[in-house]
C-alpha positions as CSV (number, residue, x, y, z in Angstrom):
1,X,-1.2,9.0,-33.3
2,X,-2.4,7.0,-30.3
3,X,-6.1,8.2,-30.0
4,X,-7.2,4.2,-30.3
5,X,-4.6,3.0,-28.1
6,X,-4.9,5.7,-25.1
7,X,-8.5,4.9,-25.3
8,X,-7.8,1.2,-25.1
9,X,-5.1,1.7,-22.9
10,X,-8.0,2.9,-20.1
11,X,-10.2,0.0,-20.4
12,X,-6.9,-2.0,-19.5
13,X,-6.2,-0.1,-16.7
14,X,-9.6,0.0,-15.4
15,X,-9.4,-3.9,-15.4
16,X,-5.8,-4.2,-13.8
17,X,-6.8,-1.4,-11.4
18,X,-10.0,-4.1,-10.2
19,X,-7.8,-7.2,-10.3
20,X,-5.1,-5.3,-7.5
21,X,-8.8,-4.5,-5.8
22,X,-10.0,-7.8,-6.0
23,X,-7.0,-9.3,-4.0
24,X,-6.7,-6.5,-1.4
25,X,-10.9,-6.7,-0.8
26,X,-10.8,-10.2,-0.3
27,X,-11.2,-11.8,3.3
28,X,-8.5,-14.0,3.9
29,X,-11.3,-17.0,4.4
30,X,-11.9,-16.6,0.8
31,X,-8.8,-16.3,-0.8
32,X,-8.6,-20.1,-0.7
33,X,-12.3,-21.0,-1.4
34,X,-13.0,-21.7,-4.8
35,X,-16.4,-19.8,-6.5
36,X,-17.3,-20.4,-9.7
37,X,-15.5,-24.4,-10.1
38,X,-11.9,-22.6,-9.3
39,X,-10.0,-21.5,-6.1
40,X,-10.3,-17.3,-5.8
41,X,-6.2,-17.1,-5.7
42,X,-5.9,-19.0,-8.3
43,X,-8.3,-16.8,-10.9
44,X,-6.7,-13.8,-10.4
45,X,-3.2,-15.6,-11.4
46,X,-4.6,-17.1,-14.0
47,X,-5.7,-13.9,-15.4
48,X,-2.3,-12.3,-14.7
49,X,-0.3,-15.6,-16.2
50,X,-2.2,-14.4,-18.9
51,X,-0.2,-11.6,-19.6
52,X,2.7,-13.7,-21.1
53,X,0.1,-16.0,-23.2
54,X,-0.9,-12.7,-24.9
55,X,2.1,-10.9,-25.2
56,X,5.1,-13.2,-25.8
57,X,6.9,-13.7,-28.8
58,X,6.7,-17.2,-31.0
59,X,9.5,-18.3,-28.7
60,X,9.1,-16.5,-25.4
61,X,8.5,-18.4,-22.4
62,X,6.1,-18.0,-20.0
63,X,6.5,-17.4,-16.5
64,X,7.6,-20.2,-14.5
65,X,7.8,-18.4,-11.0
66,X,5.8,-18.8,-8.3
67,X,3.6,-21.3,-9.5
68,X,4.1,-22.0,-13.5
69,X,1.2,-22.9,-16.8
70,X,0.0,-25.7,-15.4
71,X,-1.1,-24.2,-11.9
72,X,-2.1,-20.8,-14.0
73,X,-4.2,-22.8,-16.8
74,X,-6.5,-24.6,-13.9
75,X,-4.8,-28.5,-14.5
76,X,-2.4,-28.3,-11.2
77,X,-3.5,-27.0,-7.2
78,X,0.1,-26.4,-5.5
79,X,0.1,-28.2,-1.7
80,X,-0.5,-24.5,-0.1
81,X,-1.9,-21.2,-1.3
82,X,0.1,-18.2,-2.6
83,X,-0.2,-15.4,-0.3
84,X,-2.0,-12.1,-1.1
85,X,1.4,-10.7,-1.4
86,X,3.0,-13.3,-3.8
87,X,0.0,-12.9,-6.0
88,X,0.1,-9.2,-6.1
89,X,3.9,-9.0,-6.7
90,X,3.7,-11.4,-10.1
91,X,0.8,-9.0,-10.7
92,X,2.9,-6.1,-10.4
93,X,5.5,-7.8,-12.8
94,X,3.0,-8.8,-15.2
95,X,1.3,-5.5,-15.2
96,X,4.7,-3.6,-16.3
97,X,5.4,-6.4,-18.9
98,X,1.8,-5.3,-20.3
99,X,2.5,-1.6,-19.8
100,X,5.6,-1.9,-21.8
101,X,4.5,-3.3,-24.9
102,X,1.1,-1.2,-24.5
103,X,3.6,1.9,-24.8
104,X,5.1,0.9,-27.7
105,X,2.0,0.8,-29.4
106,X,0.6,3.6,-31.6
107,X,-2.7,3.5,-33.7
108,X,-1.0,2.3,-37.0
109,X,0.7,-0.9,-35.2
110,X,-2.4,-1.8,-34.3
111,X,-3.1,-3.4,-37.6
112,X,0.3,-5.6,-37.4
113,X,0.6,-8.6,-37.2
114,X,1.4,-10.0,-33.9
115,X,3.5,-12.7,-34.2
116,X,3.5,-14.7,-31.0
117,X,-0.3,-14.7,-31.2
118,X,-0.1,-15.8,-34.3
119,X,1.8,-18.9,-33.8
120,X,0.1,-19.9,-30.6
121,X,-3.2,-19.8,-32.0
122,X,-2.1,-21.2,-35.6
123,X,-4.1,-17.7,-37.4
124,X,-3.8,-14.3,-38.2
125,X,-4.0,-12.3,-35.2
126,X,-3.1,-8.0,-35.3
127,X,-2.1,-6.3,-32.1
128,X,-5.4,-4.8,-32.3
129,X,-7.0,-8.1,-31.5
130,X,-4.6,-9.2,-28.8
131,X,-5.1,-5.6,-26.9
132,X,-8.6,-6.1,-27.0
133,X,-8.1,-9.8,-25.6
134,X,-5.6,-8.9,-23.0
135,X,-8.7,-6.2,-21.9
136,X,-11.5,-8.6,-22.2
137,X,-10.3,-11.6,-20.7
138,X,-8.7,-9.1,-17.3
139,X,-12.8,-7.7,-17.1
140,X,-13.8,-11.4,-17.8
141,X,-12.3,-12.4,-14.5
142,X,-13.2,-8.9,-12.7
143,X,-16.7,-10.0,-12.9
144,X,-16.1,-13.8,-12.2
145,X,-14.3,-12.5,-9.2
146,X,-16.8,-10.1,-8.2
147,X,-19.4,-12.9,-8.4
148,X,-17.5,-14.4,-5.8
149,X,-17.3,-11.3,-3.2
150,X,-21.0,-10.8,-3.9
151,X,-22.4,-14.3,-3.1
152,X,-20.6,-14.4,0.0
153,X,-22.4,-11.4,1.0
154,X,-20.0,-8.4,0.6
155,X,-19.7,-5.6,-2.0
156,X,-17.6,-6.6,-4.8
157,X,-15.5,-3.9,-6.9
158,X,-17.1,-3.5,-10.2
């Protein structure tokens, strides 16, 4: 049965669906202003970087192309901005990573144990609880973005 998951499964499109949004309704000007203490480009790769920290085995490694952890955790500002494009394509790659293991989910699994989750944070962690991460932290950073449209005077997504 996947009655939990399919109704998970929206929320986590709905916030994927606004992150695409948020690069595509974002003046160029923008895209390499920072709102909210970080650079707009560089939140919405954060939040798809993400996508590995969440889902990865104990051993996987995360994504090293275009820019890498230490520009996707905040501690590193590459000499130029990504484009639009760049951003969106890692997105896109990300996104069907996350589809993938979403699919393979069914109600019952959601009680698991998730094992690279588990090691990276050093506690019990179920797939339930890194679902509901991976859908939390995407919204998180939908409305941090959103901010950002909205104080410079244009309509946002969400």
């Amino acid at each position: 049965m996947k009655n939990i998951v399919n109704g998970m499964k929206g929320y986590y499109d709905r916030g994927m669906e606004f992150l695409f949004r948020l690069i595509d309704e974002c003046p160029d000007d923008l895209w390499t202003k920072k709102g909210g203490g970080f650079f707009y480009w560089q939140q919405v790769y954060h939040a798809f970087f993400c996508v590995d920290y969440f889902l990865l085995p104990p051993d996987g490694e995360m994504a090293d192309e275009p820019y890498g952890r230490a520009v996707a955790m905040f501690s590193e500002v590459p000499p130029s901005a990504p484009s639009k494009e760049t951003v969106r394509e890692f997105g896109a790659a990300m996104k069907k990573k996350a589809d993938e293991w979403i699919a393979s989910l069914d109600d019952e699994s959601l009680g698991a144990r998730h094992e690279g989750m588990t090691a990276r944070k050093k506690a019990e962690t179920c797939n339930g609880a890194v679902f509901a991460s991976l859908c939390g932290h995407n919204m998180y950073h939908v409305g941090c973005l959103d901010s950002v449209l909205r104080e410079h005077g244009l309509k946002g997504v969400y």
